[in-house]
C-alpha positions as CSV (number, residue, x, y, z in Angstrom):
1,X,75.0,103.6,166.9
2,X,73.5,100.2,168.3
3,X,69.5,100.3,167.1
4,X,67.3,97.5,167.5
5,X,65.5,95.4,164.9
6,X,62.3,96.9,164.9
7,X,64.5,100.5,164.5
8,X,66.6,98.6,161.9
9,X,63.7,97.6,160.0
10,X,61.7,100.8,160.3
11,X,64.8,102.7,159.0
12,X,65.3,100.0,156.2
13,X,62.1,99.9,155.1
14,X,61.6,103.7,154.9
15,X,64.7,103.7,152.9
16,X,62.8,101.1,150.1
17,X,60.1,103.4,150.4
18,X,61.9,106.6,149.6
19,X,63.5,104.8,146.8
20,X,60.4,103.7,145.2
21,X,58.9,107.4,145.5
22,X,62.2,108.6,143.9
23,X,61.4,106.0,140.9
24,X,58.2,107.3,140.8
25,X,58.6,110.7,140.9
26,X,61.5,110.4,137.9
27,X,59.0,108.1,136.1
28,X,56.1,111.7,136.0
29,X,59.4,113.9,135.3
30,X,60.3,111.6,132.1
31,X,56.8,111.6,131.0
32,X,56.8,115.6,131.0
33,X,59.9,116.2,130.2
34,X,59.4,119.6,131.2
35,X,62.9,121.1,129.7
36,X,62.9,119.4,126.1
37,X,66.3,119.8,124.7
38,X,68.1,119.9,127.6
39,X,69.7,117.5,129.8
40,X,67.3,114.1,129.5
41,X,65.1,113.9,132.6
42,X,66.4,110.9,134.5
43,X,70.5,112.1,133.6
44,X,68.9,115.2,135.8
45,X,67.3,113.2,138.2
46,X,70.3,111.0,139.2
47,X,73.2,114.1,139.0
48,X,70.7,115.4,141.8
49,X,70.5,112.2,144.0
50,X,74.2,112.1,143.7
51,X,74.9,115.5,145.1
52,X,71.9,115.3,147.8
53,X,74.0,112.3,149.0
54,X,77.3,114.0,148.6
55,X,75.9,116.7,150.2
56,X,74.6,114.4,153.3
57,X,78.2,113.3,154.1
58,X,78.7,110.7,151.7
59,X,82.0,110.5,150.3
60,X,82.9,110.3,146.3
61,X,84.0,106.4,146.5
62,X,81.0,105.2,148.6
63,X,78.9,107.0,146.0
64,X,80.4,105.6,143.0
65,X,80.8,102.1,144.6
66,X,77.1,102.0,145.7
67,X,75.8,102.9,141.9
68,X,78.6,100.9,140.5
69,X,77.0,98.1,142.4
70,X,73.5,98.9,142.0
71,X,75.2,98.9,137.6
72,X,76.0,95.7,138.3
73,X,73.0,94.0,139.8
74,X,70.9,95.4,137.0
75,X,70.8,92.0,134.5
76,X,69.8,89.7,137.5
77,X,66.8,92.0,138.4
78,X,65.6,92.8,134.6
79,X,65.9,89.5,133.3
80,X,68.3,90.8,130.2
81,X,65.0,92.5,129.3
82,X,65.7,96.4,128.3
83,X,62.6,97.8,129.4
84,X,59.6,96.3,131.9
């Protein structure tokens, strides 16, 4: 598939915008916690994001390797901080 910038960037950008929605949206879940006792909000959260992209065609590795990743990156962007 050959797309053009501006179809590069509209499809990146809507990505980063669905992502920070996501965040969001786990951020209200967390705060109401609305099955206390069970699995912890977020745990949830993320097993369902993995199989919506399993489920979309992505395959175990590219899965793993892209939170692996995302694992990995976490120090630079926080700082060493544990929470903002």
């Amino acid at each position: 598939m050959d797309l053009d910038e501006r179809e590069r960037e509209r499809i990146h950008f809507g990505a980063i915008n669905a992502a920070e929605e996501f965040a969001a949206t786990c951020a209200r879940y967390h705060a109401a916690d609305p099955y206390p006792g069970e699995a912890a909000p977020l745990d949830l959260a993320i097993n369902i994001l993995m199989t919506g992209l399993w489920d979309q065609g992505f395959s175990q590795t590219q899965i793993r390797a892209a939170f692996e990743a995302a694992l990995a990156d976490m120090n630079r962007y926080a700082a060493g901080e544990e929470r903002r």
